[in-house]
C-alpha positions, 0 to 999 in steps of 0.5 A: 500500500502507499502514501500519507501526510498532511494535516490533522483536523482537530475538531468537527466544527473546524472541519466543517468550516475549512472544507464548506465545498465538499457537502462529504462529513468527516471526509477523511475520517480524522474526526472520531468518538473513541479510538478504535480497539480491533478496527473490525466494525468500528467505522461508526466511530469515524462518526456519522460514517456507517456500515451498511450490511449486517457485517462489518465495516472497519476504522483504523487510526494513528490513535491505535499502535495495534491491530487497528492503527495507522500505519501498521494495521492489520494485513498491511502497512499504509499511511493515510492519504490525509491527517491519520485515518482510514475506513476498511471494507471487503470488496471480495471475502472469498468466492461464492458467498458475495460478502461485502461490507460497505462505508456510507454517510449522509451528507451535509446538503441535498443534492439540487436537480440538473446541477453537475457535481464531482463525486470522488474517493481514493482507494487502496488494497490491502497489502495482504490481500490476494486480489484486486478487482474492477469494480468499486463505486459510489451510490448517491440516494434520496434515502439511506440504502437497506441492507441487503437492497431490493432483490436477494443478492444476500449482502450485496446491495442490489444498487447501480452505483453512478460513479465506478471505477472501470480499470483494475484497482490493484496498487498496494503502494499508491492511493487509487482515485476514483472519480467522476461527474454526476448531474443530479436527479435531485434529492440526492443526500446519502453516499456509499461506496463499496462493490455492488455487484456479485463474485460471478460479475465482479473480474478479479486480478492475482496480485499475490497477497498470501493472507486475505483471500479476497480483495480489502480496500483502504478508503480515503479522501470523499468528495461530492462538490458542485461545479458549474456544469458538467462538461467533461473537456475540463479536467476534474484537477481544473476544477477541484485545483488539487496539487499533485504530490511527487513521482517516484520511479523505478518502483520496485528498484534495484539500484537508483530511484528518481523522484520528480516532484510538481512543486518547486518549493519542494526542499528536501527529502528523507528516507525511512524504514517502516519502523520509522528509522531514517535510511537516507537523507537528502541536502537539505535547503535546496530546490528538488525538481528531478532527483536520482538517489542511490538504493542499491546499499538499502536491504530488500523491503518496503521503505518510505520516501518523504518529502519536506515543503513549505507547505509540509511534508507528502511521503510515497512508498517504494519497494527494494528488490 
């Protein structure tokens, strides 16, 4: 899995303030009741996030240094998009029982009709995990959906999500965005995301976890915010004006990363271990646009790559062959 940094919302009234475009409460789930204890269907406490099926829906933060924390959790280690949590579903447990688990929270306004708006989630898979699937999305609906929906597909809501992801989503290094323009039927104030379709409709890809026979998604980041329309010759980046963090390639490598970086205030870079334990430390004060490091001494594992600005600090994660 992959990414992290940023800033950590220290109240619920702050962080309705600074974030009034996006209509997604507790978007990133920082706010929270209590600190989770095991994760498993603890999503609730990222309040008013819930689950949706009978099963449970999970809730990992920095809070906890156990089985429910961030960045070492359960089956992985991820850091948060932003702030210090994450939520956790299954998209697939196996074959053949269509166990899902689902992350849905009414929003902070009604959708108005015929208005366009930007529906977005990023997710990744869990590190354990021994497939990725095609299919994840976003449900937006007057009412908040029933448990198992309208037909007898058992826990899979019987729902066709209007945003879906069409590509295989099976980074364990990188958050996936997942993304779209929606033009409201009107009503609309309730999101969940999830997969809503069956194991024989869902396509499954092999990516080698040895622990989790199915597919486990990290969930970050959900945004539903108007825009002026919905023509889709405009970049939804235009649109919602977010910043690109920085690249880092070859991931896995053997010998030599470069790290490009969009930001030119980017000043300088560090390396850690997932303990934590810095490896490799950049010059410091100098302004980082492309930059190669040699690897090649670094013992094989998983490593974090963290970069310093102005404006604070992004980290990617890469892998040592």
């Amino acid at each position: 899995m992959k990414l992290g940094s940023k800033i950590i919302i220290l109240t619920f009234a702050f962080y309705i303030k600074c974030e009034s475009q996006n209509l997604v409460p507790n978007y990133s789930f920082e706010y929270f009741t209590s600190c989770p204890v095991f994760g498993s269907n603890e999503l609730p406490l990222a309040f008013p996030w819930q689950g949706v099926t009978t099963n449970s829906s999970d809730y990992l933060n920095a809070c906890n240094t156990g089985v429910a924390g961030v960045p070492v959790g359960g089956g992985g280690f991820q850091y948060a998009r932003t702030g210090v949590a994450f939520s956790g579903i299954w998209c697939v447990n196996g074959f053949g029982g269509d166990y899902r688990e689902y992350a849905q929270v009414k929003l902070d306004g009604i959708l108005q009709q015929d208005s366009c708006y930007l529906v977005e989630f990023y997710c990744s898979l869990l590190n354990a995990s021994r497939y990725g699937i095609n299919k994840i999305g976003a449900l937006l609906s007057t009412t908040a959906v029933s448990t198992v929906g309208p037909g007898t597909w058992g826990l899979v809501l019987q729902y066709v999500p209007q945003i879906e992801s069409t590509t295989f989503l099976d980074d364990t290094l990188n958050w996936m965005q997942v993304r779209g323009f929606y033009t409201a039927l009107g009503g609309e104030e309730y999101i969940t995301i999830g997969n809503f379709r069956t194991d024989s409709l869902t396509d499954t890809i092999h990516v080698g976890g040895s622990n989790y026979n199915g597919a486990y998604y990290l969930i970050e980041d959900v945004r539903v915010q108007k825009l002026p329309n919905c023509d889709t010759t405009v970049s939804v980046n235009e649109a919602v004006k977010k910043e690109d963090d920085f690249k880092v390639y070859p991931n896995p490598a053997t010998s030599t990363i470069t790290i490009e970086s969009t930001k030119t205030e980017a000043q300088s870079i560090k390396i850690v271990d997932v303990l934590g334990r810095e490896v490799i430390e950049s010059t410091k004060n100098e302004v980082l646009s492309i930059k190669n490091i040699d690897v090649s001494q670094l013992p094989s594992g998983m490593y974090i790559i963290q970069l310093q600005s102005k404006n604070g600090v992004v980290s990617k994660k890469f892998v040592k062959e």
